[in-house]
N, C-alpha and C positions, 0 to 999 in steps of 0.2 A: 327338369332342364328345359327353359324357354327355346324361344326361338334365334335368340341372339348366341346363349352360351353355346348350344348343340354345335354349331358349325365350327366356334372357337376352339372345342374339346377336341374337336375334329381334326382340325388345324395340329395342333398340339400334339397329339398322339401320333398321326402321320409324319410330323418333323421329326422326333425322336426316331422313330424307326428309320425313316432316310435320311436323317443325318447321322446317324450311328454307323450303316450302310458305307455314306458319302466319306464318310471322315475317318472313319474305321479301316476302311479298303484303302484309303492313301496312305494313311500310317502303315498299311502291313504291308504294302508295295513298296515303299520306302523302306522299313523296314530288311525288307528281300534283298533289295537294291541300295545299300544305304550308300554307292559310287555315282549315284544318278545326279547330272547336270545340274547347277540350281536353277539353269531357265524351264528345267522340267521340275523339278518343287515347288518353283515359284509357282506355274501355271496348277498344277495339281492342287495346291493346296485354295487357292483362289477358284479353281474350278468347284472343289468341294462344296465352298461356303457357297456359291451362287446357286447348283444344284443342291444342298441343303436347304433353303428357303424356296427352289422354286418349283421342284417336282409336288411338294406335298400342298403346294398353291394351286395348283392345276389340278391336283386332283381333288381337291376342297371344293372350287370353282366349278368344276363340271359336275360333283354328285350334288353338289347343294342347288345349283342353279339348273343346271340340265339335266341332270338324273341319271347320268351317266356315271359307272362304275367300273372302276379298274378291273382286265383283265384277273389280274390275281385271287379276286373275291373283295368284299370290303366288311370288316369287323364293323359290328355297331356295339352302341354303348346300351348296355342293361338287357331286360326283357322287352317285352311289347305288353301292353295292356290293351285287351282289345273289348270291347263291347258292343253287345246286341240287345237293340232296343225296336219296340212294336212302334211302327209309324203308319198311318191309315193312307194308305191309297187305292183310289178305284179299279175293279176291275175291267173296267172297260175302257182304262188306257192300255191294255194288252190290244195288239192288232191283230184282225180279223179274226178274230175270239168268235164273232157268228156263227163260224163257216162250219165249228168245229161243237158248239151248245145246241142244244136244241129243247133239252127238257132236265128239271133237276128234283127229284123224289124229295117231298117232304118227309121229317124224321114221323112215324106212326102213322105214316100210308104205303108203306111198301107190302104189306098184307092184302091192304082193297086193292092195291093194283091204280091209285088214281095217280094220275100224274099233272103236275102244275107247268101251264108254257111260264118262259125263262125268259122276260125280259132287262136287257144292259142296264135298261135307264131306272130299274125300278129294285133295282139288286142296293142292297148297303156295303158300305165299305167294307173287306175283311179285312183284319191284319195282314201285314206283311212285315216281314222282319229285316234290321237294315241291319247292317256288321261294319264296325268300324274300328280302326287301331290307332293306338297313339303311343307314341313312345312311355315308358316310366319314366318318371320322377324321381331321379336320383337325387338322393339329398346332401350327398357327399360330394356332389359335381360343382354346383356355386362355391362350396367353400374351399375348394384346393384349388380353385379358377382364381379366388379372390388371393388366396395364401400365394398364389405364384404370382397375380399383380402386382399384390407388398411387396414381397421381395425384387422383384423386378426394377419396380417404381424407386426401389431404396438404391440400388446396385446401378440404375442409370444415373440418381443423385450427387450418389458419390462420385462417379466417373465425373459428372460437367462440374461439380466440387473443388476436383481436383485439378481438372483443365485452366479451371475459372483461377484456381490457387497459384498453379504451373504460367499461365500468362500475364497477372499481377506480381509476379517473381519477377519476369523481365526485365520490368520496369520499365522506366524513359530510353529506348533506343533510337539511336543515333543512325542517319546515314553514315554508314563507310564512303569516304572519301575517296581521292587518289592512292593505291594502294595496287600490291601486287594481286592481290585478292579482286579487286573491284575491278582491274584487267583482265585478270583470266575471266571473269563473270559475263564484261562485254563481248570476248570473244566466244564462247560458248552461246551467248544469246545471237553471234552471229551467224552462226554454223547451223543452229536449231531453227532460227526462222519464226512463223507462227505458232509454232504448237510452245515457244518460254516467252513468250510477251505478257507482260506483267509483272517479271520478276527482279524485286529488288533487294539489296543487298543492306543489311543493317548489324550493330554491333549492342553488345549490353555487357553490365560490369557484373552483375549476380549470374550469366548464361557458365556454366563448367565445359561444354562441351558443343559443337556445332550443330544447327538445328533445321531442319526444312518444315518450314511451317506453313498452313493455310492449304487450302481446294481451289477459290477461287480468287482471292489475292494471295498471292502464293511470293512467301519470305525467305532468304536463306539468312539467318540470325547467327552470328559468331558471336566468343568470348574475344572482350578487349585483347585478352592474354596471347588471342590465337595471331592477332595482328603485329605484337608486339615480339614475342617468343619465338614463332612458327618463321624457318627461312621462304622466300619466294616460292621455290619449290615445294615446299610441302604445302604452301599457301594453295597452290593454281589444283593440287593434286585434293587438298579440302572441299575447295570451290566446285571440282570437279565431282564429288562424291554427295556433295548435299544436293547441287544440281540434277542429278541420274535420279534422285529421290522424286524430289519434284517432275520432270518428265515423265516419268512411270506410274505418276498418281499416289504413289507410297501412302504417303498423309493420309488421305483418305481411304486405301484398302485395310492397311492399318487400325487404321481407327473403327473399321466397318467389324475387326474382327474383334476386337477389343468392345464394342457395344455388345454382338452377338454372344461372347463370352459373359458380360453381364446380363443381358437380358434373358439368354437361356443359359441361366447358372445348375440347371438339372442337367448339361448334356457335358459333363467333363472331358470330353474328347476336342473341344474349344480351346484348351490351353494348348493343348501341343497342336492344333492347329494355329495359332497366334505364336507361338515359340518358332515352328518351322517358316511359318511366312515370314520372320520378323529375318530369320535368319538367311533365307533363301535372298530375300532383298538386300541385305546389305551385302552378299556377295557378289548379286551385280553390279551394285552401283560400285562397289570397288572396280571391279573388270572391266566396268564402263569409264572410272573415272583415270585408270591405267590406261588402257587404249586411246583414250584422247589426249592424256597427259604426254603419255610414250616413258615415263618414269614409274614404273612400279615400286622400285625401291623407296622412294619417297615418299610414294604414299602409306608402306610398312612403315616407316621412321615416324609418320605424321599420325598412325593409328596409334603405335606404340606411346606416344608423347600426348595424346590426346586423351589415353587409357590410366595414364596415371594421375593427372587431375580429377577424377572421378571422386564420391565416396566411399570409404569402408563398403567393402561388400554387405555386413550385416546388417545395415539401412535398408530398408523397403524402398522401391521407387515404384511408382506408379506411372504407368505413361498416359500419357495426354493425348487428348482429341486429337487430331489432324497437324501430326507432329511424326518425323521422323528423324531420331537421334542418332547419329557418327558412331557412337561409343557409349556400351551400357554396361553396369557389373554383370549383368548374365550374357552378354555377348559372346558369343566363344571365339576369341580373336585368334589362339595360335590357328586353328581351321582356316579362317581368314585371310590371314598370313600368308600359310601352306599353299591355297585357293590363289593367292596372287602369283607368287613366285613361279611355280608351277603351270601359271594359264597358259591357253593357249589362244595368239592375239587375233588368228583367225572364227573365233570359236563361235556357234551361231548368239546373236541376243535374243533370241525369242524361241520357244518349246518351238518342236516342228509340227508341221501343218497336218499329217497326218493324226498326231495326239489331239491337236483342236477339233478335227472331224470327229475324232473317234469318242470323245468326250461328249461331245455334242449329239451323237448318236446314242452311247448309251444314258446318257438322261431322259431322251426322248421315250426310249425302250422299256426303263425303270420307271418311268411316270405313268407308261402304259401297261404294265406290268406287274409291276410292284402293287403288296395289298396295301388298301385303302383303308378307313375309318368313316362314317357314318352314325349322325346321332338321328337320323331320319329311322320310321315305324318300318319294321320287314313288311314286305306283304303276303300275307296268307294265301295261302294255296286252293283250289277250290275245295277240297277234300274237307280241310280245316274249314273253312266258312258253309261248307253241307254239314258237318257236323257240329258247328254252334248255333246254325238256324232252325236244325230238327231242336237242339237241348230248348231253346228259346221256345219255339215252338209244343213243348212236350209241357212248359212252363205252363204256358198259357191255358193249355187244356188243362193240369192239373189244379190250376185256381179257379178254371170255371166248374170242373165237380166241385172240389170244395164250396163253392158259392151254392152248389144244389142243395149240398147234404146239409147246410145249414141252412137254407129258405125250402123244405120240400112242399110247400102248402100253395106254393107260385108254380104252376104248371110250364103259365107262359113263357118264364125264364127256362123253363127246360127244352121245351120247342127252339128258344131262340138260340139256347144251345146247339144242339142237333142240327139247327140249320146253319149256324155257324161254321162246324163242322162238315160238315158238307160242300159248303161250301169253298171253305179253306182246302177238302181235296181236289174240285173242281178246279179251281184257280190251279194247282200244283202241275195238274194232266195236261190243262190249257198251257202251259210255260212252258213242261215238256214238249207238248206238241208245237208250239212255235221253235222252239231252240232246233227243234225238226227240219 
């Protein structure tokens, strides 16, 4: 595993666990709670997907780049492979190594009693043993990297496939005209101010159902039929429900969760987050588009008459990029319905401010908390590296007897053994006594 895939495998493994976590924990809160507010669904569910992408970024970003590791612990990927190799360096890079040598017994004079003065400059190099670790080499890590790219790379194609399919469908749209529909639109664009500049209002003969389309030119697209069919009032009460779309960003949170559902097709808990958001939104934009209209009924009448121009349920639909639809076969319109009749016209628009703190706190909490992943080498302990420097070290001496036992006619080489030896303990005493 290189240096590019490690952090990527990293990446990966940490999402899965926090966003199983993220998305997992909304669903079973909701779940508890299935009476809870849809501006608290809304936010929840949108809360999840952002802390699902962004805890396990933070914590990628700080072990890969600063070496810093979540409270919780941090898994790594495989073993460690580590290796000890003899590299020559002098001993009289140790510091004040003088203070502490003064004489060293050659091997077959410790009988005469003679001893040799010990000079730095004139000592040869001993071994010394370096220890190093590197991650293993998984071999099964590139290829479920590359298998999760395909699939990836296929499941975003299809999506802009289909986007690309969904706005060639359109076709030639037309400005809407004077029109009950193009009235209500001016007025809501007067009410809203800066945040709906941009938005204009068009028609098409192939569209079944009304459409909020775009991010940043941003369209509300009717069927010919809605202008034709649809009275004033359920007209302004339409107008009012694609518009709530587009202020709220819909299109593109939408479609943000719709890509995530594709690109992470391992993390099945994506669809009923995209179900619930899908669903949570068009609740408000109803409540939003009643409260402005001040006709709820109408906009019931304009769902109902909307919902049956649809196709057979048994047809597949796919939704498109940066598109939020009125009316869908999976929509659960009597909820809807119920949700309108039933509202209440004081009711807050937005999750309360203590949910956003508290949201906001524990992702903070969880990113510092929550375990981590690491394709980075552990690092050995000293204990572990005194015990692969003696094995290395034990190595070393047993290939220099063997060098004897098979040269025994070279004296010299046995000297140069023994002072070797000796050597090497010297140096050892000398490190001790510095680390002193």
């Amino acid at each position: 595993m290189n240096d590019f895939l490690a952090p990527v495998a990293s990446w990966l493994a940490a999402f899965l666990l926090h966003s199983t976590l993220w998305l997992g924990g909304v669903a079973l809160l909701l779940r508890l709670r299935p009476d809870a507010p849809a501006t608290v669904r809304d936010f929840l569910w949108r809360a999840a997907l952002v802390a699902s992408l962004l805890t396990p970024t933070v914590q990628t970003i700080a072990s890969e780049a600063f070496g810093w590791h979540p409270l919780g612990g941090a898994l790594r990927f495989g073993a460690t492979d580590v290796e000890a190799s003899v590299l020559p360096a002098p001993v009289a890079s140790l510091p004040s190594i003088e203070t502490f040598v003064s004489a060293v017994p050659f091997a077959g004079m410790e009988s005469s009693g003679a001893v040799l003065p010990l000079k730095l400059t004139t000592l040869p190099q001993p071994p010394l043993v370096e220890v190093t670790a590197t991650p293993q080499r998984n071999a099964w890590m590139p290829m479920v990297l590359g298998l999760w790219f395909a699939a990836a790379a296929l499941g975003i194609g299809c999506l802009l496939r289909g986007t690309l399919r969904f706005r060639r469908s359109l076709g030639a749209r037309e400005v809407v005209g004077e029109s009950a529909s193009a009235r209500a639109l001016r007025k809501l664009l007067e009410r809203a101010g800066k945040r709906a500049r941009g938005v204009r209002l068009t028609m098409s003969d192939s569209l079944r159902v009304p459409v909020a389309l775009g991010v940043f030119r941003r369209e509300i697209c009717v069927p010919q039929r809605a202008l034709r069919d649809l009275p004033p009032t359920q007209q302004r009460a339409m107008i009012g429900h694609e518009f709530a779309h587009l202020l709220r960003r819909d299109p593109a949170w939408l479609g943000a969760f719709e890509v995530a559902r594709r690109l992470f097709f391992f993390q099945p808990l994506f669809v009923l987050a995209q179900r619930g958001a899908h669903e949570s939104a068009e609740e408000l934009c109803d409540a939003w588009s009643a409260r402005r209209t001040g006709d709820p009924v109408a906009l019931v009448e304009c769902l109902v008459e909307v919902a049956r121009w649809l196709e057979p349920r048994g047809r597949r639909h796919s939704f498109p990029l940066a598109a939020a639809c009125m009316a869908r076969p999976d929509s659960p319109l009597a909820r809807r319905v119920e949700a309108l009749l039933a509202a209440d016209p004081d009711a807050p628009e937005r999750a309360p401010r203590g949910l956003r703190l508290g949201a906001c706190a524990l992702a903070l909490s969880l990113a510092a908390f929550m375990p981590g992943f690491s394709g980075a080498p552990e690092e050995l302990s000293l204990e572990a590296r005194f015990e692969l420097v003696s094995s290395a070290l034990a190595e070393v001496q047993s290939d220099l007897a063997q060098a004897r036992e098979e040269d025994p006619y070279e004296p010299r080489l046995a000297r140069l053994g023994a002072r070797l030896d000796v050597l090497r303990a010297q140096a050892a005493r000398l490190s001790v006594l510095i680390e002193q």
